[in-house]
PASEBA-1860 file (N, C-alpha, C; in nm, 3 decimals):
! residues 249
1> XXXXXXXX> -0.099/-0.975/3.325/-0.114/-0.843/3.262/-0.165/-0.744/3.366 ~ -0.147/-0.623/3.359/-0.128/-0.534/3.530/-0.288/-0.458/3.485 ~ -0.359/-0.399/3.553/-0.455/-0.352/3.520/-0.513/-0.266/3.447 ~ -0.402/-0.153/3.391/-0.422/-0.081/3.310/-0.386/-0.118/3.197 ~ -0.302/-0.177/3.118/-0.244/-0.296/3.017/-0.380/-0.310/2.951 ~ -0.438/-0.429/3.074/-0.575/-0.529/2.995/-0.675/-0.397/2.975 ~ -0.680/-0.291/3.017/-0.811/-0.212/2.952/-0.740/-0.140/2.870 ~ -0.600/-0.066/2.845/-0.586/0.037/2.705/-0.546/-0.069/2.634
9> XXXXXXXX> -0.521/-0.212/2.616/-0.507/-0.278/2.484/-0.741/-0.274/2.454 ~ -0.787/-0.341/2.556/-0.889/-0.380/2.498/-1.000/-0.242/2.463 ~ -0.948/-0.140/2.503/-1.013/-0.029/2.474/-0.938/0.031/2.336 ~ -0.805/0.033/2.244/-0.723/0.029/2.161/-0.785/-0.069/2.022 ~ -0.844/-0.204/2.104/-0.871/-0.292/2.007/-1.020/-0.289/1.966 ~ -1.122/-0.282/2.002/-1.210/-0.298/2.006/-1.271/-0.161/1.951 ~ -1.217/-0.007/2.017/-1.291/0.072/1.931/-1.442/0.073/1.900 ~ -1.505/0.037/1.964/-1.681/0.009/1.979/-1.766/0.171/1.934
17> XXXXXXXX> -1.686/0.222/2.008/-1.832/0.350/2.006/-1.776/0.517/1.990 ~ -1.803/0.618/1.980/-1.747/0.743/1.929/-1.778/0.827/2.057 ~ -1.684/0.882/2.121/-1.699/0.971/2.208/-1.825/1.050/2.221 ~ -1.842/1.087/2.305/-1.988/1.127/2.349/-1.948/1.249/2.479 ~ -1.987/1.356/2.420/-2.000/1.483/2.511/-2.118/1.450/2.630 ~ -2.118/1.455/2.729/-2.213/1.451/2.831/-2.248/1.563/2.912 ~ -2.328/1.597/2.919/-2.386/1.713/3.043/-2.398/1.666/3.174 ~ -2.260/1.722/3.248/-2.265/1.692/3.433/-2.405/1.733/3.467
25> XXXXXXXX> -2.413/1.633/3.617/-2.560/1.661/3.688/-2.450/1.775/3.780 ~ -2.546/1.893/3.859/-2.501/1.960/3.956/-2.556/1.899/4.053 ~ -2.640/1.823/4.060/-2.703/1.786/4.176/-2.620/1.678/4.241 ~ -2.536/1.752/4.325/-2.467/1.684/4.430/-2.551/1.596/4.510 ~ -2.650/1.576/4.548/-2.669/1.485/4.628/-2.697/1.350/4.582 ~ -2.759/1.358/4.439/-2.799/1.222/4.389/-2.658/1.204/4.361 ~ -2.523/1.236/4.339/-2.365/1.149/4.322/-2.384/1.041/4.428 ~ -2.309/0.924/4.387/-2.279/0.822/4.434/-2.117/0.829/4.489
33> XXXXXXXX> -2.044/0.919/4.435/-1.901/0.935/4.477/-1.854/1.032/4.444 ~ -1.825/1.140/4.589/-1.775/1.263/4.601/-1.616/1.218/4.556 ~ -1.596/1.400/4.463/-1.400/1.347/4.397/-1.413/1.466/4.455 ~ -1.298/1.397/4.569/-1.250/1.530/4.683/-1.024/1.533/4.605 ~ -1.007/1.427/4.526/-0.881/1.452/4.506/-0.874/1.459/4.353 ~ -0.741/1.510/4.321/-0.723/1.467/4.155/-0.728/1.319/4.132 ~ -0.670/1.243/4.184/-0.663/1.089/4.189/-0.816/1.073/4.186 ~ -0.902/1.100/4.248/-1.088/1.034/4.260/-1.137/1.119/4.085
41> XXXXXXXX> -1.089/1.215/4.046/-1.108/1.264/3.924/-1.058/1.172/3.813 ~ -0.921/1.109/3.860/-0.914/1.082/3.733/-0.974/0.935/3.706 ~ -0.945/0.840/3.884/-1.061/0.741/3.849/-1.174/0.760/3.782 ~ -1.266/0.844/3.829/-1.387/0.849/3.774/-1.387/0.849/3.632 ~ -1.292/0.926/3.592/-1.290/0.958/3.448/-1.300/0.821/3.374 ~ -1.148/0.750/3.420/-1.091/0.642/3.365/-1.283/0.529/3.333 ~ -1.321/0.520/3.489/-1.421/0.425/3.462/-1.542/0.448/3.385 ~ -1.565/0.592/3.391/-1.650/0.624/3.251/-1.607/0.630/3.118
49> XXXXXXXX> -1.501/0.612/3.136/-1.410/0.593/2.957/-1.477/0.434/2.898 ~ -1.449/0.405/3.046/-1.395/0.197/2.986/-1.563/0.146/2.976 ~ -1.619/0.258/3.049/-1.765/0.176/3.039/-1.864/0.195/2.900 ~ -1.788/0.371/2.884/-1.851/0.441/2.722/-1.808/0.343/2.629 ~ -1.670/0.280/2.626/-1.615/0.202/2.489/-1.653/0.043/2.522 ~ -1.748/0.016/2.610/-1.777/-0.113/2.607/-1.929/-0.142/2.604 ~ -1.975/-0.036/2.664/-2.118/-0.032/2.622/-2.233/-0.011/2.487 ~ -2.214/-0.135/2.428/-2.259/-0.193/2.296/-2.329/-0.347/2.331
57> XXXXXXXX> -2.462/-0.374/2.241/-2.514/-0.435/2.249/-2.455/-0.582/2.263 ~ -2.346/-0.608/2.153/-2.255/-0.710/2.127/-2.203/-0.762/2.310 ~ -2.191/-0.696/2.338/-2.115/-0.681/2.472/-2.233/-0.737/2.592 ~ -2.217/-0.838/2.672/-2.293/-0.900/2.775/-2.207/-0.879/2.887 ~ -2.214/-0.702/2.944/-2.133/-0.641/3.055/-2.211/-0.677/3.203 ~ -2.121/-0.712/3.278/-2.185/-0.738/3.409/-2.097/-0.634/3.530 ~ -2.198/-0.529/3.596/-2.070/-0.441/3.641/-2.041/-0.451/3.752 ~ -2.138/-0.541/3.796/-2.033/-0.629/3.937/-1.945/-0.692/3.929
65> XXXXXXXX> -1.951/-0.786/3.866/-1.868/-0.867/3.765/-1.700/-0.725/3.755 ~ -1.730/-0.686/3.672/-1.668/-0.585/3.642/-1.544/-0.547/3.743 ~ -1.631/-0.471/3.854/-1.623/-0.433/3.975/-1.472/-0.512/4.066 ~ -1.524/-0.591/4.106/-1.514/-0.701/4.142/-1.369/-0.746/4.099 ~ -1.384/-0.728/3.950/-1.235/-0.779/3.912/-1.123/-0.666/3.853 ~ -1.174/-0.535/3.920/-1.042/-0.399/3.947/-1.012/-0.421/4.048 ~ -1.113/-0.496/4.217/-1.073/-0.517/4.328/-0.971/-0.594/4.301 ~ -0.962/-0.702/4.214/-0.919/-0.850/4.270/-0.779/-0.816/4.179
73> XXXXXXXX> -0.781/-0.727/4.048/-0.657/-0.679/4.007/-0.593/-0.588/4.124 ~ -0.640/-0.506/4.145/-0.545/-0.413/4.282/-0.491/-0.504/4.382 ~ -0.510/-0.613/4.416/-0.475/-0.677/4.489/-0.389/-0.780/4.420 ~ -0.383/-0.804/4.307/-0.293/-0.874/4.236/-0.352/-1.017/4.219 ~ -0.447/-1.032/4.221/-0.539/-1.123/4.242/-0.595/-1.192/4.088 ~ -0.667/-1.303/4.095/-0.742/-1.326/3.934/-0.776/-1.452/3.961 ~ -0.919/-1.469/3.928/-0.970/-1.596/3.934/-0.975/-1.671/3.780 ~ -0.908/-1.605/3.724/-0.891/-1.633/3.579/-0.736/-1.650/3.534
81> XXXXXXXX> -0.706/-1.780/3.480/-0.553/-1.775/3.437/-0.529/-1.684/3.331 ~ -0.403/-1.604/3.318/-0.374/-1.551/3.196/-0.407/-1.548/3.131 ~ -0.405/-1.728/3.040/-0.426/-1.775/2.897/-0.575/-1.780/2.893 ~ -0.634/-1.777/2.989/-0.775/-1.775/2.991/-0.856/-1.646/2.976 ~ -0.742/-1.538/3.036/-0.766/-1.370/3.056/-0.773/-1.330/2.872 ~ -0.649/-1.382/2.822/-0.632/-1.379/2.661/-0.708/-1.451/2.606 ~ -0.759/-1.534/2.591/-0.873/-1.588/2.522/-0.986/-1.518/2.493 ~ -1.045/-1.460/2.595/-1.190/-1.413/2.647/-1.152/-1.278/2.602
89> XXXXXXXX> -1.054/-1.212/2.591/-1.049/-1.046/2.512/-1.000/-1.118/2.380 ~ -0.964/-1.211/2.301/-0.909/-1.210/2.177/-1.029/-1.246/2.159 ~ -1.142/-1.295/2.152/-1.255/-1.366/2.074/-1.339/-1.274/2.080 ~ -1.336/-1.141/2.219/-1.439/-1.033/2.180/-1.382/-0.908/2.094 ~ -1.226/-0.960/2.070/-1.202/-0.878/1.988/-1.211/-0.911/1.818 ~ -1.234/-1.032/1.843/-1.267/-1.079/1.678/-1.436/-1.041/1.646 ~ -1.526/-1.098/1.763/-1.634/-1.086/1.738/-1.674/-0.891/1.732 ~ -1.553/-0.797/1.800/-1.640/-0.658/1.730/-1.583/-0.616/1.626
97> XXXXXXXX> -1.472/-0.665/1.588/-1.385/-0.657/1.452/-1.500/-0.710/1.312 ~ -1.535/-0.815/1.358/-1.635/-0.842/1.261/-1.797/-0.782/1.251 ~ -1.805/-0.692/1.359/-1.930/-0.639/1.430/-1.928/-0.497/1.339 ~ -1.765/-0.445/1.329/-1.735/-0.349/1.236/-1.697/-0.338/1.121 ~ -1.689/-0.441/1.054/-1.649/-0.486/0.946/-1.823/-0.486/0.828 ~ -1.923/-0.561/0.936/-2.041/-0.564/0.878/-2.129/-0.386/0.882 ~ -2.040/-0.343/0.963/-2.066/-0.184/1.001/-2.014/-0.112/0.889 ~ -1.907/-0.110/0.884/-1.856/-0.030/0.725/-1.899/-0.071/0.628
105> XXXXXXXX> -1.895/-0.211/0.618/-1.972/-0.217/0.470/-2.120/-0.208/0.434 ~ -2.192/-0.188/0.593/-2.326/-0.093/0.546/-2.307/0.000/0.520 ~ -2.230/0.091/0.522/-2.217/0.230/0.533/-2.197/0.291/0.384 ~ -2.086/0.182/0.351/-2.029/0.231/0.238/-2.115/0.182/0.114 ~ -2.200/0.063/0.125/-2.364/-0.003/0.041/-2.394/0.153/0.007 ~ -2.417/0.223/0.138/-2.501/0.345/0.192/-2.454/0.475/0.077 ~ -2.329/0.428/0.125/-2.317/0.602/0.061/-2.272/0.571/-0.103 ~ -2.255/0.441/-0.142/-2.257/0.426/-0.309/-2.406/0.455/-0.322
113> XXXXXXXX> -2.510/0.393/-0.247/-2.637/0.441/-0.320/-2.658/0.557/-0.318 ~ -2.618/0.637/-0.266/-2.632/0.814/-0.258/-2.565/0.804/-0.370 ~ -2.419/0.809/-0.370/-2.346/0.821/-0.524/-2.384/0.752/-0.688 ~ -2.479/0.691/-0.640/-2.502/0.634/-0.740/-2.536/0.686/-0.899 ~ -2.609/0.819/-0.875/-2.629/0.903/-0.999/-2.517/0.915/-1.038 ~ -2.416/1.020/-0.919/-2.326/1.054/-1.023/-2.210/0.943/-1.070 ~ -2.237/0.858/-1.013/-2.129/0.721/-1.063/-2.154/0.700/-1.222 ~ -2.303/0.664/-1.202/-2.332/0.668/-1.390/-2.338/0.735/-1.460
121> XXXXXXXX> -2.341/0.871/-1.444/-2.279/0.977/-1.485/-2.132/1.008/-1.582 ~ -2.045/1.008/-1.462/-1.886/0.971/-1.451/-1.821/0.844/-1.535 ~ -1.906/0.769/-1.522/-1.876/0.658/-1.621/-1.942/0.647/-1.776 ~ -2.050/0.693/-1.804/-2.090/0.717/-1.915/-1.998/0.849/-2.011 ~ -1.961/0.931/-1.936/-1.871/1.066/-1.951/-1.726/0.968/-1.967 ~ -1.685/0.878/-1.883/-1.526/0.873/-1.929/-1.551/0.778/-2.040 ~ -1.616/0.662/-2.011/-1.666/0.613/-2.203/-1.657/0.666/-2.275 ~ -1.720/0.741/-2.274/-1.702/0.827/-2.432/-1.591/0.910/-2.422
129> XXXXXXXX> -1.512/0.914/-2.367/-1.384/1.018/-2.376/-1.323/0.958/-2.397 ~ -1.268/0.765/-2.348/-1.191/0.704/-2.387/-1.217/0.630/-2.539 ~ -1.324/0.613/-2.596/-1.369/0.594/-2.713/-1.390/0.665/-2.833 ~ -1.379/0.837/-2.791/-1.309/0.906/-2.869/-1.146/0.899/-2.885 ~ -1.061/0.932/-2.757/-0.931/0.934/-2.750/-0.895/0.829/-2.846 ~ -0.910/0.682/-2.871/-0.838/0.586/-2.876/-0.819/0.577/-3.026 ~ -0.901/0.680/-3.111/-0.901/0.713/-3.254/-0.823/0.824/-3.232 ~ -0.721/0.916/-3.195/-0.654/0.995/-3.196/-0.543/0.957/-3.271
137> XXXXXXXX> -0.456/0.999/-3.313/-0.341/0.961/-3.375/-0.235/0.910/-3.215 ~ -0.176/0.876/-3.237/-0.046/0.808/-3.111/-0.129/0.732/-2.997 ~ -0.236/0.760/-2.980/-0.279/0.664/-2.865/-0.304/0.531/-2.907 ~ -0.242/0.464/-2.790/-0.264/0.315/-2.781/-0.318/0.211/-2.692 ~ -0.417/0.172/-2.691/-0.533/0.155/-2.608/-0.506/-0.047/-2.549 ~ -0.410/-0.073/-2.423/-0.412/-0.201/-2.454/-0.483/-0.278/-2.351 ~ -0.510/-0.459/-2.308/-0.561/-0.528/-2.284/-0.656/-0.454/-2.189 ~ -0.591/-0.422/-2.115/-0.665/-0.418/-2.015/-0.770/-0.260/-1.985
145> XXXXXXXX> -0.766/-0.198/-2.121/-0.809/-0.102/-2.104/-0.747/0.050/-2.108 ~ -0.674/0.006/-2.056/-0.519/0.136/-2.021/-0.524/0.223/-2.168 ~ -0.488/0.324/-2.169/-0.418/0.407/-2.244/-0.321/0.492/-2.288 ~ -0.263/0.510/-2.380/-0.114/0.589/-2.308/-0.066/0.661/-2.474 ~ 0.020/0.725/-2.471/0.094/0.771/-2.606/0.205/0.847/-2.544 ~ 0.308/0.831/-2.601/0.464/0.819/-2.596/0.418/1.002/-2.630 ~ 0.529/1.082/-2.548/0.550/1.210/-2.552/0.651/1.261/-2.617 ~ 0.742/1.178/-2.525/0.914/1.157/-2.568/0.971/1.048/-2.539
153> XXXXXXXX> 1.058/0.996/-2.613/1.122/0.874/-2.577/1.264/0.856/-2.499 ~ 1.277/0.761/-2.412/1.412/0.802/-2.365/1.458/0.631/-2.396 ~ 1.604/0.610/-2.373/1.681/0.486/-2.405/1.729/0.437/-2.267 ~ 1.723/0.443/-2.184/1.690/0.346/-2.041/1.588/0.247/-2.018 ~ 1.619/0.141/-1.921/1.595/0.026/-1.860/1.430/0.064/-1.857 ~ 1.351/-0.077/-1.843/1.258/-0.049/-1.804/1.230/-0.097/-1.660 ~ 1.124/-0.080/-1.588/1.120/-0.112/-1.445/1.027/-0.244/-1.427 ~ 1.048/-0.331/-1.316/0.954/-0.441/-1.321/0.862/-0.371/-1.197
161> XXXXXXXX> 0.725/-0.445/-1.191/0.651/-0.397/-1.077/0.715/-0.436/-0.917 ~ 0.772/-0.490/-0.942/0.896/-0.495/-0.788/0.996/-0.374/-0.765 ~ 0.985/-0.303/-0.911/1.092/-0.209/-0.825/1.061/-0.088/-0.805 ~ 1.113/0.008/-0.731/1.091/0.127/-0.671/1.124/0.211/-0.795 ~ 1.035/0.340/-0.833/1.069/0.432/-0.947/1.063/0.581/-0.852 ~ 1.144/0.621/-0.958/1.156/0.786/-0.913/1.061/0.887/-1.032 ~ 0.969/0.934/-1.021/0.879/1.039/-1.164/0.850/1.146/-1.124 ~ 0.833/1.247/-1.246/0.750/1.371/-1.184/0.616/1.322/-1.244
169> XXXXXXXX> 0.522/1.367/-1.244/0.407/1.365/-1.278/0.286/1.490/-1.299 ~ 0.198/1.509/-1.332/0.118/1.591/-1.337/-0.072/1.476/-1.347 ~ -0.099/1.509/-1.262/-0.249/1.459/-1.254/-0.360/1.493/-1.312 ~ -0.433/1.519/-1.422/-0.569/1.583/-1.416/-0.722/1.503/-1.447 ~ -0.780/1.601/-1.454/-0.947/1.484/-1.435/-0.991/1.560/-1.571 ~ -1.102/1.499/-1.675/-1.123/1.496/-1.798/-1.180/1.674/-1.822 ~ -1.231/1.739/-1.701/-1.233/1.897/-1.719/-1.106/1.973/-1.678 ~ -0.986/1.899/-1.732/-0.910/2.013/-1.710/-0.814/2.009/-1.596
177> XXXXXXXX> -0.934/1.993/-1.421/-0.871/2.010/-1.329/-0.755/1.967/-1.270 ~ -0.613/1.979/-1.244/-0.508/1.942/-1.134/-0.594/1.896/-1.072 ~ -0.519/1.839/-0.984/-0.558/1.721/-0.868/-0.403/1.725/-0.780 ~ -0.305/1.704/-0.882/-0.188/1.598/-0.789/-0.138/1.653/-0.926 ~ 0.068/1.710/-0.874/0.160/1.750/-0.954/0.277/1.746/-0.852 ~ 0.383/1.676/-0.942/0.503/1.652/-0.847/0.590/1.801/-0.899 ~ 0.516/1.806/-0.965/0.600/1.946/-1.072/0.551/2.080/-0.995 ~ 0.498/2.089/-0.969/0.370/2.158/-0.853/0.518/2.207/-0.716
185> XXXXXXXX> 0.552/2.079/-0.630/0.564/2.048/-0.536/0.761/2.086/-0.564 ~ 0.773/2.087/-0.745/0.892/2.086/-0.717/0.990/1.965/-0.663 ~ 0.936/1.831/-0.646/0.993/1.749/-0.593/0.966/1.606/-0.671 ~ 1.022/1.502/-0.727/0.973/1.394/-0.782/0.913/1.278/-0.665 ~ 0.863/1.234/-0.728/0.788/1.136/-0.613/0.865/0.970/-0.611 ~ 0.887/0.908/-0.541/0.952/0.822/-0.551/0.848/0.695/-0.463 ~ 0.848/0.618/-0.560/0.728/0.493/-0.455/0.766/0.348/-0.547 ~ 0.698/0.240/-0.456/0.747/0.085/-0.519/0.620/0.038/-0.629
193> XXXXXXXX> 0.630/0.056/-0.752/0.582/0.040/-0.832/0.443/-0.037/-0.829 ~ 0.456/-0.144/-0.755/0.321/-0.228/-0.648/0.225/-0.191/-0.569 ~ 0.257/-0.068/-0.589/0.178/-0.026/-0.458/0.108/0.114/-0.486 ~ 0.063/0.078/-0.640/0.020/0.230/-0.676/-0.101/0.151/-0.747 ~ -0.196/0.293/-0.774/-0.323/0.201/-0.904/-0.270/0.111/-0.989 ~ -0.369/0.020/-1.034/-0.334/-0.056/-1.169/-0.269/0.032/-1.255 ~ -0.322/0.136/-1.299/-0.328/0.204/-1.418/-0.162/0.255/-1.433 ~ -0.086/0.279/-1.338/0.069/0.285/-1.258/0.133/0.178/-1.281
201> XXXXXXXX> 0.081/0.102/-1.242/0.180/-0.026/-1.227/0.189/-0.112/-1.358 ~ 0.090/-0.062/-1.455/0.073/-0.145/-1.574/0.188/-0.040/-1.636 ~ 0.102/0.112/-1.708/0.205/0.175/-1.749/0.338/0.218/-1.699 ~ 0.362/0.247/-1.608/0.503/0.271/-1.584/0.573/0.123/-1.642 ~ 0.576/-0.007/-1.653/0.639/-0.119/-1.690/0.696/-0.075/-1.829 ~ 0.557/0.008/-1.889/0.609/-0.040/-2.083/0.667/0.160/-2.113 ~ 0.722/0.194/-1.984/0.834/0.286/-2.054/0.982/0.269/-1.992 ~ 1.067/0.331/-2.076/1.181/0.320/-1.977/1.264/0.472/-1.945
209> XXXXXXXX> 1.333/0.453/-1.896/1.407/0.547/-1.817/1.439/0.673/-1.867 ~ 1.383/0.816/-1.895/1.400/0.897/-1.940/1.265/0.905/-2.070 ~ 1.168/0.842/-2.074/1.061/0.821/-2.136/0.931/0.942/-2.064 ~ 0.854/1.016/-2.161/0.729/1.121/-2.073/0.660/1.046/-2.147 ~ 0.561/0.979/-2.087/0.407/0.961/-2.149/0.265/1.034/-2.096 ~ 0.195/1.006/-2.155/0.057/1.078/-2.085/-0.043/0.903/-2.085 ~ -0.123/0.935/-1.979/-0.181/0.768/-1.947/-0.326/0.843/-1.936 ~ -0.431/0.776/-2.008/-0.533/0.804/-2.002/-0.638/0.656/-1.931
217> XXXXXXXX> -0.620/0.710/-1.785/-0.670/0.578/-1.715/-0.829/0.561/-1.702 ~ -0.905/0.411/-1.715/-1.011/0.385/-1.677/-1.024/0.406/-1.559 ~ -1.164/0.436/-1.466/-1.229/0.440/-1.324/-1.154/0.247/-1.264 ~ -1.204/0.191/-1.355/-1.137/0.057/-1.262/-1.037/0.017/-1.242 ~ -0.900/0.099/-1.322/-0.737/0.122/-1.315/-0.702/0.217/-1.228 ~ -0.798/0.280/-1.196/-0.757/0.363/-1.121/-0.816/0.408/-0.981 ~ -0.918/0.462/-0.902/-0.969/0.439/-0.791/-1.112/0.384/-0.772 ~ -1.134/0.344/-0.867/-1.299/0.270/-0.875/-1.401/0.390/-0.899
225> XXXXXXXX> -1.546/0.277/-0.828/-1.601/0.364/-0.846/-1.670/0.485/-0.726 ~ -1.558/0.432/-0.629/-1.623/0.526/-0.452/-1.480/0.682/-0.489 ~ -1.388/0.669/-0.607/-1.299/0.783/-0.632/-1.214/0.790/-0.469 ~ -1.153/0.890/-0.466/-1.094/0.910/-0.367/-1.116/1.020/-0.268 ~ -1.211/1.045/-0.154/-1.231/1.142/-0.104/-1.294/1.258/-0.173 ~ -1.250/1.399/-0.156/-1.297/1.523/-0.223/-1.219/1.531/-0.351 ~ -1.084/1.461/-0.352/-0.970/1.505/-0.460/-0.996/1.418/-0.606 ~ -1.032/1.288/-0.599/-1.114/1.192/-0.691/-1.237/1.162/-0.721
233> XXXXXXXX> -1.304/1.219/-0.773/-1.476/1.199/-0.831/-1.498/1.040/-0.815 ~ -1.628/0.998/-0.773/-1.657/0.884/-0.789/-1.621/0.821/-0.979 ~ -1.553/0.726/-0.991/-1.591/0.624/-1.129/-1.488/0.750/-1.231 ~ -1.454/0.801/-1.238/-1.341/0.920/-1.276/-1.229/0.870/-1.362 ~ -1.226/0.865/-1.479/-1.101/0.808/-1.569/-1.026/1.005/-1.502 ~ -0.923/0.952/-1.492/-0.782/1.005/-1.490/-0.643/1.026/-1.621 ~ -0.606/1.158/-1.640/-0.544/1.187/-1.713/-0.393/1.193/-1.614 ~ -0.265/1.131/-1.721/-0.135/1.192/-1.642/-0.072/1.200/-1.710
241> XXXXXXXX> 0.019/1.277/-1.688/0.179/1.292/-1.793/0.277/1.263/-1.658 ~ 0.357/1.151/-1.710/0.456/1.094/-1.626/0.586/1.067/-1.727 ~ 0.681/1.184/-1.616/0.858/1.113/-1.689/0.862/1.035/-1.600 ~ 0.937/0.954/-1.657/1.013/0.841/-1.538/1.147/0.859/-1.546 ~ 1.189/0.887/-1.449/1.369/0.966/-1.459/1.437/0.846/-1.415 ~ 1.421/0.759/-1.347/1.477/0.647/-1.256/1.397/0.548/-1.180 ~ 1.516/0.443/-1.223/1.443/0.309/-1.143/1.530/0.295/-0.992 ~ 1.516/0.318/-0.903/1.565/0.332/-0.757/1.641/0.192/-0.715
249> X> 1.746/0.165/-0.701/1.798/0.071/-0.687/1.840/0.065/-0.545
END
């Protein structure tokens, strides 16, 4: 593997640390290496890149070591076989994969306990909205929670969760607000039935082709309780009116 290869895969994979603005010294004399060319610029650059994204505790860097083996690459050199070169970056790439893995899911512990009020909030609020609704006349409230009532009926196929559907839709949250409208956009949305919320993949099955329903989804049918960004409230039952015009063959 040629020398730049083994550092933009292991700098690509690993992902360790977040860019960092630095303040140049002017004091020319304490430099260790005058950049009299573009080439000495962009080295320098390069080796403060590879040293910023490796310098983490996880990491037992030796920069002689280091050193040592850009010489012995420029020269085409390696005291290390290949399979031995791949070993030693695949296992530090498992060990910061998992270094970040225990990293996000502090984070996200983190920021549900911040959310935490309004989670119980949001969920006490769609309770009772779905426990009123489900005494409405036409709504039908089944296993799994779901809700839905027939708008209009159409006499087409129904779709299995394997297959691709074509709908317009309209999105809203229990005050009212849009969110998401294919009707909006002027355009139907077309996606593989699998690969959408529960609350999607359950109802779209029990209509068929030329059918509008409205789906009155639970927080756990639909994006939990972390919601989706700014556009989904944490724990958030979801309102939709969905035609389904076609099953995409």
């Amino acid at each position: 593997m040629k020398l730049m290869r083994i550092f933009i895969v292991l700098l690509l994979t690993i992902s360790v640390v977040t860019a960092q603005t630095k303040k140049a010294t002017n004091d020319k004399t304490a430099a260790s290496v005058v950049l009299k060319t573009q080439g000495d610029s962009i080295s320098y650059a390069i080796g403060q890149n590879i040293y910023g994204n490796l310098k983490d505790p996880g990491i037992q860097l030796n920069l002689n070591v280091l050193i040592e083996s850009l010489k012995d690459a420029a020269k085409a050199k390696s005291i290390l076989l290949q399979e031995q070169i791949t070993k030693v970056l695949t296992a530090l790439n498992t060990k910061m994969q998992e270094r970040q893995m225990v990293q996000q899911k502090a984070e996200e512990e983190k920021k549900k306990a911040e959310m935490a009020p309004m989670i119980e909030k949001n969920k006490k609020e769609g309770e009772a909205f779905l426990a009123e609704n489900k005494k409405k006349e036409g709504v039908v409230t089944t296993a799994s929670g779901l809700q839905y009532k027939v708008i209009t009926k159409g006499t087409g196929a129904s779709p299995k969760a394997t297959d691709q559907v074509k709908v317009h839709y309209k999105g809203t949250l229990l005050d009212g607000k849009v969110f998401d409208s294919s009707y909006d956009r002027n355009e139907p949305a077309t996606f593989p039935l699998n690969q959408v919320i529960k609350g999607w993949t359950e109802g779209l099955q029990l209509m068929q082709v030329g059918d509008k329903y409205q789906f009155f989804i639970p927080y756990d049918l639909a994006y939990g309780e972390m919601g989706r960004g700014e556009t989904i409230p944490p724990a958030a039952v979801l309102i939709f009116d969905v035609e389904l015009l076609e099953i995409v063959k």
